[in-house]
Backbone atoms as SQL, in Angstrom:
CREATE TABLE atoms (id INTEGER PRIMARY KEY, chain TEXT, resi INTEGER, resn TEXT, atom TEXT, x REAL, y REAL, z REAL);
INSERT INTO atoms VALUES
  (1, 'A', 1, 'UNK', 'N', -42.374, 5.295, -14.237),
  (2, 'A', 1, 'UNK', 'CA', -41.572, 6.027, -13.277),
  (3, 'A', 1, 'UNK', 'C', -41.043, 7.281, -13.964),
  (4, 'A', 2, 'UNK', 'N', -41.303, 8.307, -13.772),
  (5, 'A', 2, 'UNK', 'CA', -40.789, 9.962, -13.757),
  (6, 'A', 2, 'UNK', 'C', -39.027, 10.244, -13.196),
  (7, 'A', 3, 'UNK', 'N', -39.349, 9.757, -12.208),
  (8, 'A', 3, 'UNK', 'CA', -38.537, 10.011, -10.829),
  (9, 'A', 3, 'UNK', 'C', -38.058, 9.589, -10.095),
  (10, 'A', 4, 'UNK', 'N', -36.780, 9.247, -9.728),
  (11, 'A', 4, 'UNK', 'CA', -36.418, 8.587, -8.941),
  (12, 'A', 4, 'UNK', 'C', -35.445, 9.544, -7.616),
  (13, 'A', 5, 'UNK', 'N', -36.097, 9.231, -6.320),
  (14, 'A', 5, 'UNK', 'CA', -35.377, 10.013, -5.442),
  (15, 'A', 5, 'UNK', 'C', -34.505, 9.035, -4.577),
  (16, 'A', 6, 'UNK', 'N', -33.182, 9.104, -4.931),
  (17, 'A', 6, 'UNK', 'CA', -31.704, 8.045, -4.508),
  (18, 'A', 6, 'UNK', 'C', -31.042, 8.223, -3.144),
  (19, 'A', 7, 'UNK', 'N', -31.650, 7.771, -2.540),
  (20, 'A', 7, 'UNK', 'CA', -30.580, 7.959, -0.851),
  (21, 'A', 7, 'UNK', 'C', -29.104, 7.585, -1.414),
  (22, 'A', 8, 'UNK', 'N', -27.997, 8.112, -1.011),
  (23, 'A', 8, 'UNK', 'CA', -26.777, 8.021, -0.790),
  (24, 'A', 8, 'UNK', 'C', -26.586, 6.498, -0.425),
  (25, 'A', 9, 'UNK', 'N', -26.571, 6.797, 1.050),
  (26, 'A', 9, 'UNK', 'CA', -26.437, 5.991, 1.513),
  (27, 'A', 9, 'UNK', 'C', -27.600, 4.352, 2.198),
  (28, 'A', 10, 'UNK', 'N', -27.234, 3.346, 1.241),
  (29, 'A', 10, 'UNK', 'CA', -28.342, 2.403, 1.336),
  (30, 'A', 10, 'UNK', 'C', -27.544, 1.295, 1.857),
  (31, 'A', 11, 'UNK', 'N', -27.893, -0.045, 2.481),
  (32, 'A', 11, 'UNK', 'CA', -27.430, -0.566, 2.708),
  (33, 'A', 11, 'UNK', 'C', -26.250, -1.905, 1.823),
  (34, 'A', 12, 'UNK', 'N', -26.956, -1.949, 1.050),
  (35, 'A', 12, 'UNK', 'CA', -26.457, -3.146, -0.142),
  (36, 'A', 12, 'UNK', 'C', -25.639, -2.548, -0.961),
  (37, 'A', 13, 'UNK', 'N', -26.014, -1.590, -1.808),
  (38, 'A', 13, 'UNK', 'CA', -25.359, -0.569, -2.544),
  (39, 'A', 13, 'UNK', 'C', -25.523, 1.124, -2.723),
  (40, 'A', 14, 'UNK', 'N', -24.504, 1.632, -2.817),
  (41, 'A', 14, 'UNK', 'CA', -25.057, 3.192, -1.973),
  (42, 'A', 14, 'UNK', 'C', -25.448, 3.628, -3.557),
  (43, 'A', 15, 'UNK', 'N', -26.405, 4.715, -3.270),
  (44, 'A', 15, 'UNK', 'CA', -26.884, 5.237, -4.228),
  (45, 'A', 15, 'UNK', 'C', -25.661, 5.940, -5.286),
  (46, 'A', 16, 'UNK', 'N', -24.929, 6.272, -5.339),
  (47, 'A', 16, 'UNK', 'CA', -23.796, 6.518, -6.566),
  (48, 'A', 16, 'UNK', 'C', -23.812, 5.459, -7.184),
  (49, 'A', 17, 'UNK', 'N', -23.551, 4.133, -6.808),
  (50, 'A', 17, 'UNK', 'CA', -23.017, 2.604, -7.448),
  (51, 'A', 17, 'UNK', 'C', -24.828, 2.508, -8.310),
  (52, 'A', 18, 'UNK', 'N', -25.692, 2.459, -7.150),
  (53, 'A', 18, 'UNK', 'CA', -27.404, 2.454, -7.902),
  (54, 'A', 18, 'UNK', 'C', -27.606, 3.231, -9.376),
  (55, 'A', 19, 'UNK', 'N', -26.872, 4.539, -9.351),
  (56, 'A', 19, 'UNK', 'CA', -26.980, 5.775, -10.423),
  (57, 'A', 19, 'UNK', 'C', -26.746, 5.253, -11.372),
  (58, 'A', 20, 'UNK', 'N', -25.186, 4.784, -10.764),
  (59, 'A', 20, 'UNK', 'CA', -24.160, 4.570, -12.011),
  (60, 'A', 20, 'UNK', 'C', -24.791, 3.447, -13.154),
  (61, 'A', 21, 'UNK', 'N', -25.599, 2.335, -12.249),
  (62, 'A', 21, 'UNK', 'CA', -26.302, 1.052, -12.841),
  (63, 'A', 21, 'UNK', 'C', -27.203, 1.415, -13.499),
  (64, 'A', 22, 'UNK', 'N', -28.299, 2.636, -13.245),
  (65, 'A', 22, 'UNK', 'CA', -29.491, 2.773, -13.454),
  (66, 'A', 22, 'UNK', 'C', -29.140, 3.476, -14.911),
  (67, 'A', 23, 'UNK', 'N', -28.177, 3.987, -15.145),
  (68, 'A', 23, 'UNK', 'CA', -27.899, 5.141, -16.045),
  (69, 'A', 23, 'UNK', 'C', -27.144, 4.103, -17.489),
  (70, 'A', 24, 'UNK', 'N', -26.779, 2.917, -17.160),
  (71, 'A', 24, 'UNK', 'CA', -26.239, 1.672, -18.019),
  (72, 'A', 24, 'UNK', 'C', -27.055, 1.551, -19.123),
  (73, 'A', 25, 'UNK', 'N', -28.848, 1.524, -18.366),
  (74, 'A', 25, 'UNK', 'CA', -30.077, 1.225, -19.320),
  (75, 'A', 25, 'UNK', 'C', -30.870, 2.190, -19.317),
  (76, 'A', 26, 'UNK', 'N', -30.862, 3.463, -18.577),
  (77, 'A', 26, 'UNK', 'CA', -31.682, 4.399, -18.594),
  (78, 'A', 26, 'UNK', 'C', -31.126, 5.638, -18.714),
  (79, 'A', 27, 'UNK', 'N', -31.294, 6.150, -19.436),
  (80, 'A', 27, 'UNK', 'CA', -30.015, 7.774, -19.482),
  (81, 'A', 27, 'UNK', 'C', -31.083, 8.555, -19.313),
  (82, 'A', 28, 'UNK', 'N', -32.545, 8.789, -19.562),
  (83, 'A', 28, 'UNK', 'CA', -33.261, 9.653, -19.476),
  (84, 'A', 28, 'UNK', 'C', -33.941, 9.786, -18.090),
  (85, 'A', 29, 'UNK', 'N', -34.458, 8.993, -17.361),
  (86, 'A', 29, 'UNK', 'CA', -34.850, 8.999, -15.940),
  (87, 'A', 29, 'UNK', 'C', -34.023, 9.960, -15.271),
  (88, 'A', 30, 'UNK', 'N', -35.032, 10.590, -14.480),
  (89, 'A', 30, 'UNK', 'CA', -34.523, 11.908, -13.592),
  (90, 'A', 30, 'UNK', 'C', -34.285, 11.562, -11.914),
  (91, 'A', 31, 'UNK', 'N', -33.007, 11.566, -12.026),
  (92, 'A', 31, 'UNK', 'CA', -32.333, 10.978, -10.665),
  (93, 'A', 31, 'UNK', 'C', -31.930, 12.202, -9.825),
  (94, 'A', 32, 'UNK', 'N', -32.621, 12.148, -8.787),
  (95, 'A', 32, 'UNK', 'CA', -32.253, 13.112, -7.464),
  (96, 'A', 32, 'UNK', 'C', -31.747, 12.942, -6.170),
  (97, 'A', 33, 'UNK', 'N', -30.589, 13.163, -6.061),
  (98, 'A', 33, 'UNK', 'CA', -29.769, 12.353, -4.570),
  (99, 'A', 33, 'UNK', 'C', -29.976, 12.509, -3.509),
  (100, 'A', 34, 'UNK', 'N', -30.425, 12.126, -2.437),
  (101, 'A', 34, 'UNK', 'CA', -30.849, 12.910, -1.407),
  (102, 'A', 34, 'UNK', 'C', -29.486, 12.195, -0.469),
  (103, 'A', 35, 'UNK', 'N', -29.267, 12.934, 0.590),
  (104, 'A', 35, 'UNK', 'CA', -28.436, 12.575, 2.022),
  (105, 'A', 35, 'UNK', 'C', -28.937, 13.283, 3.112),
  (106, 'A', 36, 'UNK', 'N', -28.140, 12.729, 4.479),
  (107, 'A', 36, 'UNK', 'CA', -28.352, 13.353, 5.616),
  (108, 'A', 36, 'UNK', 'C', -27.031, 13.703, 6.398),
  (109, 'A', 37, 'UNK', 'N', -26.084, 12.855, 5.167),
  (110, 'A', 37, 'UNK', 'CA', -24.984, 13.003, 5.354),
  (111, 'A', 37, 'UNK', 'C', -23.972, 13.764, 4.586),
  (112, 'A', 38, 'UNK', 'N', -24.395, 15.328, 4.233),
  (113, 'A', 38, 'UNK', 'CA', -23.923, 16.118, 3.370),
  (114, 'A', 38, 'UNK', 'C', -22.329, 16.283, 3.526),
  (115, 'A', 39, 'UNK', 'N', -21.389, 16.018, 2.915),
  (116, 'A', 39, 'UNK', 'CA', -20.145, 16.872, 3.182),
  (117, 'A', 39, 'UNK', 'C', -20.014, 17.722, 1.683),
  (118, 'A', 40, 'UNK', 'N', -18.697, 19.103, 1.713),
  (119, 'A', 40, 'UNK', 'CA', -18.425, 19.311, 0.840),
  (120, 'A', 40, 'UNK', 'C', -18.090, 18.830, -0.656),
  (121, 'A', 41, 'UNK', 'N', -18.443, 18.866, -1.544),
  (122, 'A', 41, 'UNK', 'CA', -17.946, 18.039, -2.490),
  (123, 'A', 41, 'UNK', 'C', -18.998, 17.303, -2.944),
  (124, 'A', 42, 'UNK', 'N', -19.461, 16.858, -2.089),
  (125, 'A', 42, 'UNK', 'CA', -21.062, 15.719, -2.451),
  (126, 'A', 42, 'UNK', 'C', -21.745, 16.056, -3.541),
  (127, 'A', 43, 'UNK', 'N', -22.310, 17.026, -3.687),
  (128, 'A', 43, 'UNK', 'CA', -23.022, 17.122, -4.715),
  (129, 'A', 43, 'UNK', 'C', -22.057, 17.410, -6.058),
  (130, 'A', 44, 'UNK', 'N', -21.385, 17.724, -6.496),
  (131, 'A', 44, 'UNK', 'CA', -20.570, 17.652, -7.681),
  (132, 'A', 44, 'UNK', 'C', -20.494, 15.609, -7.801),
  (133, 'A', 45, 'UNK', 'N', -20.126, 15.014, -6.625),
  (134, 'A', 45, 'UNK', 'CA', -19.484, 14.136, -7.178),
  (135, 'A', 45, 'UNK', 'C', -20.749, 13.208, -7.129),
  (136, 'A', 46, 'UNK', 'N', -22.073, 13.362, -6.809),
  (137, 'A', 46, 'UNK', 'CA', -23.603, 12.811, -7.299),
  (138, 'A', 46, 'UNK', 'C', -23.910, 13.126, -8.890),
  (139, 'A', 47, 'UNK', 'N', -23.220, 14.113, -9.213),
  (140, 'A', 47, 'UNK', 'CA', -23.780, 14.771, -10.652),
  (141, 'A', 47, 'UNK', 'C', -22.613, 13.965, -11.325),
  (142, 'A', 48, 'UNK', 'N', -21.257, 14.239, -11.324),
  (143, 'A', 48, 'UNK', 'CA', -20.711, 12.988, -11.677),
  (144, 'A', 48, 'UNK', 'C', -20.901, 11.941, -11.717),
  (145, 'A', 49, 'UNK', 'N', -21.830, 11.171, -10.680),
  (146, 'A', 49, 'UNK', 'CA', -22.830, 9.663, -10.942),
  (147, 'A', 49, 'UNK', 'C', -23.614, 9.753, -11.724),
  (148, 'A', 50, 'UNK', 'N', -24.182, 10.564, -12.394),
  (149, 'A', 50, 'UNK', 'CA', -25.636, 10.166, -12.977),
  (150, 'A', 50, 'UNK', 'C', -26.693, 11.066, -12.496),
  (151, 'A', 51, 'UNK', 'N', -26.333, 11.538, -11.536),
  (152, 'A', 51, 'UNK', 'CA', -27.705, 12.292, -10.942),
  (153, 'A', 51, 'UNK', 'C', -27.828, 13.463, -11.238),
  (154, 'A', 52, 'UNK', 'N', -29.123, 13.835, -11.931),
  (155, 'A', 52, 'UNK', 'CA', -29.696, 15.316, -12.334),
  (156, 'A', 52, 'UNK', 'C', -29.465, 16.232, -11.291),
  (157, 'A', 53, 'UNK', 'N', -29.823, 15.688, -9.938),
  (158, 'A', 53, 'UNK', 'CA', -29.926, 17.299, -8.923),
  (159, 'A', 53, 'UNK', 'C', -29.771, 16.611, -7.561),
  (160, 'A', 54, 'UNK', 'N', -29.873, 17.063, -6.730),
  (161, 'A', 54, 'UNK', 'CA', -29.219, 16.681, -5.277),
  (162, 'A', 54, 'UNK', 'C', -29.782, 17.553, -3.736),
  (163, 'A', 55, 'UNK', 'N', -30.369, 16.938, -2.646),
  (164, 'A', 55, 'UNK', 'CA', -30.457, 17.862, -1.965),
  (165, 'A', 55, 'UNK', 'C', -29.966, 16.975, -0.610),
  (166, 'A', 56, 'UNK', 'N', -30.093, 17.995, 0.421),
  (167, 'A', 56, 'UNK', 'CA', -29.365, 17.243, 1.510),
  (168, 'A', 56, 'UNK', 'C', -30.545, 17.239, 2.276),
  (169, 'A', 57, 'UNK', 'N', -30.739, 16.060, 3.684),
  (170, 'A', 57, 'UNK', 'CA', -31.588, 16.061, 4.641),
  (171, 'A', 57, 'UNK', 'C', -31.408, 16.675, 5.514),
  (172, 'A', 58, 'UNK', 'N', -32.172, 17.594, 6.613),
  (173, 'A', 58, 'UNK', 'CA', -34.176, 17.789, 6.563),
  (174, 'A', 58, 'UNK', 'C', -34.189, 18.097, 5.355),
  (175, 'A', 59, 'UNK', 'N', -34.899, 17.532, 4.331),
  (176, 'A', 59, 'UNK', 'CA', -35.049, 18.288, 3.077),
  (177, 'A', 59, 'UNK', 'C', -36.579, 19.332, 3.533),
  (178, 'A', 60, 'UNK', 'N', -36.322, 20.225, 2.723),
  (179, 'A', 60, 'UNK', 'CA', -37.483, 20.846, 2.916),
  (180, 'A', 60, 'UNK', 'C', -38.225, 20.994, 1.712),
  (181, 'A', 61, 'UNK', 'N', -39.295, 20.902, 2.269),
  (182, 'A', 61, 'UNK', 'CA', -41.052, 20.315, 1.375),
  (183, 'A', 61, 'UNK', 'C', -40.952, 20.928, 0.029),
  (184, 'A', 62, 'UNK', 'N', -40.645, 22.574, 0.580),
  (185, 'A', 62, 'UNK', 'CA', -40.807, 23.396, -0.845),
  (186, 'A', 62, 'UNK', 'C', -39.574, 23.395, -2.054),
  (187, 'A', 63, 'UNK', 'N', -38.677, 23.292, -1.079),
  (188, 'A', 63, 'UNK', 'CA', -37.282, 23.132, -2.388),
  (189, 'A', 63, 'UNK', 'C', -37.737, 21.420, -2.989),
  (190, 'A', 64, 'UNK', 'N', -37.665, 20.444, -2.586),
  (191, 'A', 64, 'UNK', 'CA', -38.064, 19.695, -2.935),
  (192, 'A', 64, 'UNK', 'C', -39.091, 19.643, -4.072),
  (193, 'A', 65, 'UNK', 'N', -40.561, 20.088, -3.474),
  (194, 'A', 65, 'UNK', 'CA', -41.849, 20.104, -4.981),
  (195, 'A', 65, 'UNK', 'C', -40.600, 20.566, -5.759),
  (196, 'A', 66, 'UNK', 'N', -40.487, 21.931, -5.566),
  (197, 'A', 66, 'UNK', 'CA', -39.639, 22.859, -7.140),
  (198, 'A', 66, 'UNK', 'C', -38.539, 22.195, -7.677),
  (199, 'A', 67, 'UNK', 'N', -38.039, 21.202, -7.236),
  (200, 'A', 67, 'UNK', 'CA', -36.797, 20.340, -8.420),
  (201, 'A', 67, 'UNK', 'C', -37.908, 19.092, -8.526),
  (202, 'A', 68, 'UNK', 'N', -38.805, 18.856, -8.530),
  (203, 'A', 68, 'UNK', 'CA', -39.418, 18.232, -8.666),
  (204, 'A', 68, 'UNK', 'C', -40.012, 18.764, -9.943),
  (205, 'A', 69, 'UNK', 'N', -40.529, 20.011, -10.142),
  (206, 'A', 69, 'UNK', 'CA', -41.742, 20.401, -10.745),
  (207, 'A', 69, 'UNK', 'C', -40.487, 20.816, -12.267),
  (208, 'A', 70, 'UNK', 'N', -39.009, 21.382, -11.488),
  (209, 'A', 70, 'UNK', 'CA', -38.578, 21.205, -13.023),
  (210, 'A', 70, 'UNK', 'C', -38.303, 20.090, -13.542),
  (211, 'A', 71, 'UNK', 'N', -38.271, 19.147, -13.430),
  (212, 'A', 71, 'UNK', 'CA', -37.840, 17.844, -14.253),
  (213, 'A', 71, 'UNK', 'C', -38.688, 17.224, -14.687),
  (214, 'A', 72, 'UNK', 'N', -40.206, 17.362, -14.290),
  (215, 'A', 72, 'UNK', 'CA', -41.632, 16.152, -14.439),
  (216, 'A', 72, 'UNK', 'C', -42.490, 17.331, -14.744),
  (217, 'A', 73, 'UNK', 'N', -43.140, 16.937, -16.048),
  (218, 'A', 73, 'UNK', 'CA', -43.722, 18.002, -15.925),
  (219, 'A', 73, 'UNK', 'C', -45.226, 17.515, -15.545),
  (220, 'A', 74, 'UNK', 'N', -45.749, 18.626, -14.304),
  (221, 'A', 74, 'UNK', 'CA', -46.707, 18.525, -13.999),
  (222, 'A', 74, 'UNK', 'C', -47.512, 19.146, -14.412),
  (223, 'A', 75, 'UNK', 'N', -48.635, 19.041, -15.545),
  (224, 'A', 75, 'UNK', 'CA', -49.395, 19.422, -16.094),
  (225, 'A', 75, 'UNK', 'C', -50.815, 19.021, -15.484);
């Protein structure tokens, strides 16, 4: 796994609590937050979880590849 793309909001545990776990045993994995439920503030306090970068839903295709393409390198 390269990549992991983290919904916010999940049912069992929301993706911040997921970060926070994932980041216990993995500090290097590249975590990207996605929502549909953007408010102000959100993304600071995703990067405070653990997460490298953050985008909000409709995500769009092309911003997406490009935080994609900086973190993994696609060679």
């Amino acid at each position: 796994v390269d990549l992991i793309l983290m919904d916010i909001r999940m049912p069992v545990m929301n993706g911040l609590e997921a970060t926070r776990k994932i980041r216990e045993f993995n500090s290097t994995i590249v975590i990207i937050a996605q929502t549909a439920f953007a408010l102000l503030g959100d993304k600071e306090i995703a990067l405070a979880a653990g997460c490298n970068d953050y985008v909000s839903k409709p995500i769009k295709k092309t911003e997406l590849i490009q935080k994609i393409k900086e973190y993994v390198n696609c060679a």
